[in-house]
GULO-16008 format. One record per residue (C-alpha): residue number from 0; residue in one letter; x negated, y, z. Coordinates in Angstrom, 2 decimals, always signed. Layout:
REM GULO-16008
 num residuo    east   north      up
 NUM       A       X       Y       Z
...
This chain:
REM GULO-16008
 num residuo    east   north      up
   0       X   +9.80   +8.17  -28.84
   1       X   +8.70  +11.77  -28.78
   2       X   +5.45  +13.08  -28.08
   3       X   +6.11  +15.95  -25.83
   4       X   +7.53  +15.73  -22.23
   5       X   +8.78  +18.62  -19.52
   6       X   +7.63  +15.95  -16.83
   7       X   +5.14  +13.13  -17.21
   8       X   +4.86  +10.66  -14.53
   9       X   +2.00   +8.43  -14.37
  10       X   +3.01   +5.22  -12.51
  11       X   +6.20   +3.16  -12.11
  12       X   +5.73   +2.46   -8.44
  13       X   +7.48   +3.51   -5.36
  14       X   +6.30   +7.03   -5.52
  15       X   +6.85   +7.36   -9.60
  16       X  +10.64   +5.74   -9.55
  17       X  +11.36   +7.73   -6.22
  18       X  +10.38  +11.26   -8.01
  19       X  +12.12  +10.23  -11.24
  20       X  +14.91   +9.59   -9.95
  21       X  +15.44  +12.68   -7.74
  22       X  +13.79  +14.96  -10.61
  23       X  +16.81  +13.18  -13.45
  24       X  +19.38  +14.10  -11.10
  25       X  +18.51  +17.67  -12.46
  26       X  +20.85  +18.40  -15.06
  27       X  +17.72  +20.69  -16.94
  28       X  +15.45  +17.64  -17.02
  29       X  +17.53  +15.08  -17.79
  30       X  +15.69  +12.74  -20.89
  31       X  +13.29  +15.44  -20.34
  32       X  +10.92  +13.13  -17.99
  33       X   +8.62  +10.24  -19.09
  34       X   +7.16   +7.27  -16.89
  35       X   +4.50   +5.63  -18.33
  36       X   +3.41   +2.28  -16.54
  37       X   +1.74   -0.79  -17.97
  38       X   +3.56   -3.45  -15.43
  39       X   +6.48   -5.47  -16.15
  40       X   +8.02   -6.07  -12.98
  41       X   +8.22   -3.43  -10.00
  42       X   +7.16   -5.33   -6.19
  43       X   +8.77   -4.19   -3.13
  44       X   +4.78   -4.79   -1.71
  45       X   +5.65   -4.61   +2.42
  46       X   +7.82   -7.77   +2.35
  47       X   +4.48   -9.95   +1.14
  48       X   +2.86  -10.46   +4.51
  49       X   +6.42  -12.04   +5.08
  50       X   +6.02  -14.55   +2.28
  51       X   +2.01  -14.99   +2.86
  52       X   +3.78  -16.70   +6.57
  53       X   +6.67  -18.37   +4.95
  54       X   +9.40  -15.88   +6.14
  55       X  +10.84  -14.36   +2.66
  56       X  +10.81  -15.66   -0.77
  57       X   +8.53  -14.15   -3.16
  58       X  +11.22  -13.85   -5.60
  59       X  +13.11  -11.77   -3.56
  60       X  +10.39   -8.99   -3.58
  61       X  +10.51   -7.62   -7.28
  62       X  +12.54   -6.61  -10.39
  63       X  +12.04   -6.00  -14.02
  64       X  +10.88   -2.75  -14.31
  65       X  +13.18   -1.52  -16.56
  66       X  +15.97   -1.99  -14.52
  67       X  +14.76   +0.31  -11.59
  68       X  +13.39   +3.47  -14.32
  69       X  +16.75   +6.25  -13.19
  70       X  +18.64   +6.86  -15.79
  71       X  +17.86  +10.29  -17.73
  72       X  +14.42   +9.43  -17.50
  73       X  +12.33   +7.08  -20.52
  74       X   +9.82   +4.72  -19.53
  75       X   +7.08   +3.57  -21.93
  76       X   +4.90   +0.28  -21.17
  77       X   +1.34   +1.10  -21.83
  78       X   -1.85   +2.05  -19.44
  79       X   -3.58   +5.24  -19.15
  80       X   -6.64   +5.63  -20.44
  81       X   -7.63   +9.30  -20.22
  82       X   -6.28  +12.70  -18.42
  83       X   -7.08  +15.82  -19.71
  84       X   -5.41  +18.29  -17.62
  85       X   -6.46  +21.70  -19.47
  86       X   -5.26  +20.25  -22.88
  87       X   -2.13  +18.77  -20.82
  88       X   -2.57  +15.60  -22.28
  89       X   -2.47  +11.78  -21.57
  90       X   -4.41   +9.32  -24.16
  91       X   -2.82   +5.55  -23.57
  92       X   -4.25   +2.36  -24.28
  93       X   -3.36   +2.00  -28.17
  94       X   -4.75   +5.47  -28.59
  95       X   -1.20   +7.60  -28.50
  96       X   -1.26  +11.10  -26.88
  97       X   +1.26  +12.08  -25.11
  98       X   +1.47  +16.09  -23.90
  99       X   +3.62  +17.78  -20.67
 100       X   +4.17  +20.46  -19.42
 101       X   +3.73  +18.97  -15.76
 102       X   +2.44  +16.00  -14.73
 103       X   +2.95  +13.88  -11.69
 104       X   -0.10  +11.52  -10.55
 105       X   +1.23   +8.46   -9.10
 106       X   -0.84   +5.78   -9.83
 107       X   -1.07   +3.75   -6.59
 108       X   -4.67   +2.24   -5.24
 109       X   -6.91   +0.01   -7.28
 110       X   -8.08   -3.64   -5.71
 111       X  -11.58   -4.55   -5.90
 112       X  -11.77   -8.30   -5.12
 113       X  -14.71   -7.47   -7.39
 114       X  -16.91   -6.06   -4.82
 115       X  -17.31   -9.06   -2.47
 116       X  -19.47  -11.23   -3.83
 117       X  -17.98  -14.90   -4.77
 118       X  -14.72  -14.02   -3.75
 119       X  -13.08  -13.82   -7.52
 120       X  -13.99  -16.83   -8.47
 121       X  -12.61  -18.84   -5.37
 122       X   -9.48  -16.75   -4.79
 123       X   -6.37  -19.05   -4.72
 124       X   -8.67  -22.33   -3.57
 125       X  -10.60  -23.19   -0.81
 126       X   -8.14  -22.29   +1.62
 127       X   -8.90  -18.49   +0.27
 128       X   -5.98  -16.55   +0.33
 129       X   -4.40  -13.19   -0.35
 130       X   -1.55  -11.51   +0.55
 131       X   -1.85   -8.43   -2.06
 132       X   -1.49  -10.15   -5.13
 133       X   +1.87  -11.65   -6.85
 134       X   +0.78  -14.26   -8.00
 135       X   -1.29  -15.34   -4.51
 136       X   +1.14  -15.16   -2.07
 137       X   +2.84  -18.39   -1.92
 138       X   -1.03  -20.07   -1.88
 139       X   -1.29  -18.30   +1.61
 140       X   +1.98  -20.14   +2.84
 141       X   +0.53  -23.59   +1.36
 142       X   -2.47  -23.28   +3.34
 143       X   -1.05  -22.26   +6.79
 144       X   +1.26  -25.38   +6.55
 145       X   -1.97  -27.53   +6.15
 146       X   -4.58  -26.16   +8.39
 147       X   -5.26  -28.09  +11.36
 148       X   -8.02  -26.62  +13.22
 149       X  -10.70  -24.11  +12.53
 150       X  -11.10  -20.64  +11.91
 151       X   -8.41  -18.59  +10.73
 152       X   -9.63  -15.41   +9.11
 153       X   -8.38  -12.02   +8.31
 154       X  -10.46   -9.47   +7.37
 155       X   -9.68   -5.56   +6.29
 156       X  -12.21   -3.75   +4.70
 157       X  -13.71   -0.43   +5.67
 158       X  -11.98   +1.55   +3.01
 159       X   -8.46   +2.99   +3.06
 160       X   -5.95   +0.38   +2.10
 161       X   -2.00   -0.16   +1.30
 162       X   -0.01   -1.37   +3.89
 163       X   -2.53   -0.65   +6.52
 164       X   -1.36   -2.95   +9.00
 165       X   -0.59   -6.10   +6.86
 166       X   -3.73   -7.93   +8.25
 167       X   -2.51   -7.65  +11.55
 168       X   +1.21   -8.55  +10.70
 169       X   -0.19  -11.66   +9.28
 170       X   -2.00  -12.97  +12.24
 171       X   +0.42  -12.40  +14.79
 172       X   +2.81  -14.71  +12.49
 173       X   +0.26  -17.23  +12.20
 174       X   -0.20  -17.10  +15.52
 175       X   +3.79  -18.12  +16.31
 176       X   +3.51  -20.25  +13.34
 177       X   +0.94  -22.78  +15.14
 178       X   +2.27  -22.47  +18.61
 179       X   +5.89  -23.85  +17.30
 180       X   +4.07  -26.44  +15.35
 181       X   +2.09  -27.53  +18.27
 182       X   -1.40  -26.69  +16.55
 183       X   -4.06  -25.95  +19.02
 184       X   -7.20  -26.44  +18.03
 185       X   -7.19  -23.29  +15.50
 186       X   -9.14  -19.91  +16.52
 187       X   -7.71  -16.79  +14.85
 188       X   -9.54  -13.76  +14.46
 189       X   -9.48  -10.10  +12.70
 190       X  -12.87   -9.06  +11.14
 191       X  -12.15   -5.50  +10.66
 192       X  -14.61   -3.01   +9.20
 193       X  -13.01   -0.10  +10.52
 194       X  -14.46   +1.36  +13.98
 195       X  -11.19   +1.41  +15.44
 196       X   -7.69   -1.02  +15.83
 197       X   -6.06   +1.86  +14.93
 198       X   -5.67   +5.79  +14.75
 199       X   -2.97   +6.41  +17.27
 200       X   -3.72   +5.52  +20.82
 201       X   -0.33   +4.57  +21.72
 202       X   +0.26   +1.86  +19.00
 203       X   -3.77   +0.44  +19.49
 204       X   -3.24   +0.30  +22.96
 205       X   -0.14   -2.01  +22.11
 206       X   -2.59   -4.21  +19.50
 207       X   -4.89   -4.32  +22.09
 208       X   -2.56   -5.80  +24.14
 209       X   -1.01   -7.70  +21.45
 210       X   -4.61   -9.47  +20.77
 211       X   -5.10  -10.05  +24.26
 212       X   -2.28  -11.61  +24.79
 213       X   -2.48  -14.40  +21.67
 214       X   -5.79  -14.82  +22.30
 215       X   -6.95  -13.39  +18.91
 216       X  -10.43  -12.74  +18.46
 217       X  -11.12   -9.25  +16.86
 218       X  -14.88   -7.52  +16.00
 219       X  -14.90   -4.17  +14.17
 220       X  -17.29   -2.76  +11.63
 221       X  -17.68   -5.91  +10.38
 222       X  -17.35   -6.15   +6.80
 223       X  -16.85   -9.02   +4.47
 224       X  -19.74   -8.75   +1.87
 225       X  -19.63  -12.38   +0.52
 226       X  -17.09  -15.62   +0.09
 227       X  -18.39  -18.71   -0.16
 228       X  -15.38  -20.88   -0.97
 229       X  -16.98  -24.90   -1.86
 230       X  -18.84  -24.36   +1.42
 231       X  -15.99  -22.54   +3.17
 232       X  -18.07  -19.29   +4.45
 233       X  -17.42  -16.22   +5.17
 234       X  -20.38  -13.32   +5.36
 235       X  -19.80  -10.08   +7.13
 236       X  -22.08   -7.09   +7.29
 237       X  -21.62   -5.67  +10.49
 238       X  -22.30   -1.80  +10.47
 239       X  -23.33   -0.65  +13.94
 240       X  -26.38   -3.34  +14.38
 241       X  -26.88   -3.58  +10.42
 242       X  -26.69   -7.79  +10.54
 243       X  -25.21   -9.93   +8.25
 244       X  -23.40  -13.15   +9.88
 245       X  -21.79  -15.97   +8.12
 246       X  -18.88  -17.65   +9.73
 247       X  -17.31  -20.85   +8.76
 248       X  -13.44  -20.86   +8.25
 249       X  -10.26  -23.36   +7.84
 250       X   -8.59  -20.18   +6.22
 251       X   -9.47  -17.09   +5.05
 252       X   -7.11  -14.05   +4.11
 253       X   -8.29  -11.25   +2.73
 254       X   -7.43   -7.47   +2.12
 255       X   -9.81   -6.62   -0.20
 256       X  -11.50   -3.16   -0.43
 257       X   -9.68   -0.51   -2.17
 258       X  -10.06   +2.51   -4.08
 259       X   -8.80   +5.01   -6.54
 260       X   -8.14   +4.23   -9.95
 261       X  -10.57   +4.35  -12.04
 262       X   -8.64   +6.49  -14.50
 263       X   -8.61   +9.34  -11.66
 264       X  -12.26   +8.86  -10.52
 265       X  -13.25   +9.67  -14.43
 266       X  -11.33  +12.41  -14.91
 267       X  -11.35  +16.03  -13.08
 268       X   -8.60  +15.56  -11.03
 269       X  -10.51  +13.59   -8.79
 270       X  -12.13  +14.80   -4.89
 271       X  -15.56  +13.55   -4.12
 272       X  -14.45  +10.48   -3.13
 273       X  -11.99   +9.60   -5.99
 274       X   -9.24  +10.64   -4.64
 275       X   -6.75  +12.62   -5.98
 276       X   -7.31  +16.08   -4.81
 277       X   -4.04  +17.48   -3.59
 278       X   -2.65  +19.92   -1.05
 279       X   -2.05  +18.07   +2.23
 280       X   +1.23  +19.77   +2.30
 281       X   +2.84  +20.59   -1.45
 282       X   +1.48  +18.17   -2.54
 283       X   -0.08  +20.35   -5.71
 284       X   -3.30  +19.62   -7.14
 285       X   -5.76  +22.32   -5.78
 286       X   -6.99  +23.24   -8.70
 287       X   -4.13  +22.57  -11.39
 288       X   -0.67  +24.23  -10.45
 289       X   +1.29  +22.11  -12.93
 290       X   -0.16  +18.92  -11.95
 291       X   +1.03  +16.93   -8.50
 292       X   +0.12  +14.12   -6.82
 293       X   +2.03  +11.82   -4.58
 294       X   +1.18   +7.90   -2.94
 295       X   -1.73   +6.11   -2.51
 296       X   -4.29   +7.64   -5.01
 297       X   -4.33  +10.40   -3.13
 298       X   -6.42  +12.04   -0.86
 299       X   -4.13  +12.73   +1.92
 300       X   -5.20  +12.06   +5.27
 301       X   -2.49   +9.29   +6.44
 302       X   -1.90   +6.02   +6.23
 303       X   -1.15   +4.69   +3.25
 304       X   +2.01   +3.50   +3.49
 305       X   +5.56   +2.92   +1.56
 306       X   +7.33   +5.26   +4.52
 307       X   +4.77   +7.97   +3.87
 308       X   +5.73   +8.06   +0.04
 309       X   +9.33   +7.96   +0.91
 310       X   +8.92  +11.21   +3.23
 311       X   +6.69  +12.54   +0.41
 312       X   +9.42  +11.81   -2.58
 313       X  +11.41  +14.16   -0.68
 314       X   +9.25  +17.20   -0.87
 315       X   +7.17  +17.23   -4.66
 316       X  +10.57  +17.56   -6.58
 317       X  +11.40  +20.49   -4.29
 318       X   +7.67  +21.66   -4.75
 319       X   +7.37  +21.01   -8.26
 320       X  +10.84  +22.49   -9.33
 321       X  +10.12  +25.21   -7.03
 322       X   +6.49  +25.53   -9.68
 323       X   +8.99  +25.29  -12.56
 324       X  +10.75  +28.43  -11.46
 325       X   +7.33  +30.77  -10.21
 326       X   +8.99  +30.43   -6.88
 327       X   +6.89  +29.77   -3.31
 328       X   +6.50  +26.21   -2.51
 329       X   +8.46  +25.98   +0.42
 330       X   +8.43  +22.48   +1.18
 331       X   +6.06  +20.79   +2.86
 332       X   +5.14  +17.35   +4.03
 333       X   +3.70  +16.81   +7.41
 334       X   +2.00  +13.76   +7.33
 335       X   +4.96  +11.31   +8.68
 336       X   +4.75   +7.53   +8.22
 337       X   +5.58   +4.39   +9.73
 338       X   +3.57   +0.91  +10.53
 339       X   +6.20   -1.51  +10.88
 340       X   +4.57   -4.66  +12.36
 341       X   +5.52   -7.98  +12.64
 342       X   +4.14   -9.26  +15.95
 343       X   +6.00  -12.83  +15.89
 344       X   +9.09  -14.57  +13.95
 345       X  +11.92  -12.33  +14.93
 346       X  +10.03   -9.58  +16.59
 347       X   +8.37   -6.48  +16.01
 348       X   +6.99   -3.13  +16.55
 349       X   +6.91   +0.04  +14.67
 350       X   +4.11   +2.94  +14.58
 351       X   +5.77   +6.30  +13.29
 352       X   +3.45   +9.65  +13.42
 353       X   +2.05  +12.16  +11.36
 354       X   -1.25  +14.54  +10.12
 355       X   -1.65  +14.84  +14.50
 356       X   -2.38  +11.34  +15.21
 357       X   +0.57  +11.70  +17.60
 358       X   +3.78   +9.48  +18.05
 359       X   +7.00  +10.86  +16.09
 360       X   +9.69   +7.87  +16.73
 361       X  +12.71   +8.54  +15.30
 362       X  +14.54   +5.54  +17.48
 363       X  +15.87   +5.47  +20.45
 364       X  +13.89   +3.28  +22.40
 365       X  +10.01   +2.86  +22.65
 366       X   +8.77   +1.73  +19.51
 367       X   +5.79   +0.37  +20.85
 368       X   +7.79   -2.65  +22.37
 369       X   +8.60   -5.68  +20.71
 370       X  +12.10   -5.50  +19.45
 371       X  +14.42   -7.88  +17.34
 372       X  +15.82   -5.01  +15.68
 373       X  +12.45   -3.49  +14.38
 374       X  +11.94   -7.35  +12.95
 375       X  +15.26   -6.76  +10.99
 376       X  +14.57   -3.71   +9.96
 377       X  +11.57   -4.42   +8.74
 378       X  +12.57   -7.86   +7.05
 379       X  +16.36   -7.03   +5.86
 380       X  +16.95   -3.14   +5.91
 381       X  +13.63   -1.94   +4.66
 382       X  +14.10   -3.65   +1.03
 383       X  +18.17   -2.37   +1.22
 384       X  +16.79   +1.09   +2.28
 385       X  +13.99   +0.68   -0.73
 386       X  +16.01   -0.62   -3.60
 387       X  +19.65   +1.56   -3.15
 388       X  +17.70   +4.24   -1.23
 389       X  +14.71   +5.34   -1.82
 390       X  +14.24   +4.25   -5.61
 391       X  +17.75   +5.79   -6.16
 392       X  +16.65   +8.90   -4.79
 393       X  +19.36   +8.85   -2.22
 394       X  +16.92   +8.88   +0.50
């Protein structure tokens, strides 16, 4: 394999395959562009809520990586251990260097189960339960078929996450999940650590309602600081009154904190936070003009979400071919996403805006409504649209 690339992409996830496959199209870069990813499988992520409540098949949610790396484009299975981005190189795992000429940054968010306190070693048992891991997901299914009564807990952490609404999408299946079975004696509730439901007032008016309506206890700025799983305890630090509370539970499901990658936070690509730093709109690095960045490891102020990457795969080839050739960056990317939410078995809702906090629906009808279509969208189009579409570069 050689040692020198025109295009280095770090990452093989939605945001990596996306770019490949639109930048191999190019008849100048074909076997000209590298992905280097350490995974062997690539998830379709969004459809795992669905499993976590027994409505998809875990199976059905990934493929062998190789088969989704575009053709023109070479793929090599190792992890990142250093960027140097005035050298222009990348140092992997077994100590190879491989140099570029420009580099894409798409390296997704990192988990940190590690930073609650017990939770690692009780994951999977003890009726504690994750929806963002593999290997988890079909544990979270086991244990809403056998609770009973209790507390039902999902929690979402202060700090940005993936699939920003999942925690939500989750309870409002649980909660159809126990009225058909006839359970009654089980409390839900969200333990949030954010100050808000959401960041658009149209769609947290509709959660609002949504809790109201299921009865669904919710406190924010509480944050889960420590699992107990023998005794079956949750602890939550709650930010505004600075108390800790511990709160018993039949069920817990957690989104744990996230963060950047550690790989970015060491290196000088990195914002004060971690992030990487990139222009809201090109997507360029601010300080490197060969280097972009595109997905969740960035720092761009939206939620981080597979519709956002698939509006942003549309504009850093432009941007970045448009760098190839000294030309303007013309295209820009205007902070558009969508929060497809699950809100029972068959229904659903869908948040679409952008950088304005304001509501950009590209349907017909008020998104903010529960709708059988939205459900099938989200649970049969969206992975069509992913795998044929988006990963294809076709859309």
């Amino acid at each position: 394999m050689k040692q020198h690339y025109k295009v280095v992409i770090l990452g093989g996830g939605s945001g990596g395959i996306a770019v490949a496959s639109r930048l191999a199209k190019k008849v100048s870069l074909k076997n000209k562009i590298l992905i280097i990813d350490h995974a062997d499988y690539h998830a379709f992520q969004p459809s795992w809520p669905l499993v976590g409540s027994g409505a998809e098949k875990k199976e059905h949610t990934r493929k062998k990586m190789r088969r989704v790396v575009p053709h023109g484009a070479e793929f090599m299975q190792h992890k990142v251990s250093r960027i140097q981005p005035i050298e222009r190189l990348v140092t992997l795992d077994h100590g190879q260097t491989v140099s570029y000429d420009f580099l894409v940054v798409a390296l997704g968010i990192q988990l940190d189960f590690d930073q609650i306190e017990g939770l690692t070693e009780t994951l999977g048992k003890n009726n504690v339960c994750t929806n963002y891991l593999y290997d988890y997901v079909d544990y979270t299914y086991d244990t809403l078929r056998h609770v009973t009564a209790g507390n039902v807990i999902a929690t979402k952490p202060n700090s940005p996450i993936k699939g920003g609404v999942a925690p939500e999408n989750s309870l409002f299946t649980f909660h159809d999940f126990f009225h058909k079975q006839g359970v009654r004696d089980v409390k839900l509730m969200l333990r949030s650590g954010n100050h808000t439901l959401f960041p658009v007032e149209k769609y947290r008016d509709t959660l609002i309602e949504l809790f109201t309506q299921k009865q669904i206890d919710y406190t924010l700025n509480d944050e889960l600081v420590k699992v107990d799983g023998p005794r079956q305890t949750a602890t939550f630090f709650n930010y505004q009154n600075r108390t800790t509370t511990e709160v018993p539970f039949s069920m817990l499901l957690v989104t744990p904190p996230m963060s950047a990658p550690d790989i970015i936070k060491e290196s000088t690509l990195a914002d004060e936070a971690g992030w990487l730093d990139v222009n809201p709109f090109t997507l360029q690095h601010v300080r490197h003009q060969n280097i972009f960045g595109i997905g969740d490891c960035t720092n761009l102020p939206t939620v981080k979400m597979g519709a956002a990457v698939r509006k942003q795969a549309h504009i850093l080839p432009k941007n970045l071919i448009s760098q190839m050739k000294g030309r303007k960056l013309k295209a820009h990317y205007t902070g558009m996403t969508a929060c497809p939410i699950a809100t029972e078995y068959g229904e659903a809702i869908m948040a679409e805006f952008d950088y304005s906090l304001k509501p950009k629906e590209t349907l017909p009808f008020n998104q903010a409504r529960n709708s059988k279509f939205l459900y099938l969208f989200k649970k049969r189009l969206l992975p069509i649209m992913y795998w044929y579409g988006m990963l294809k570069g076709r859309s």
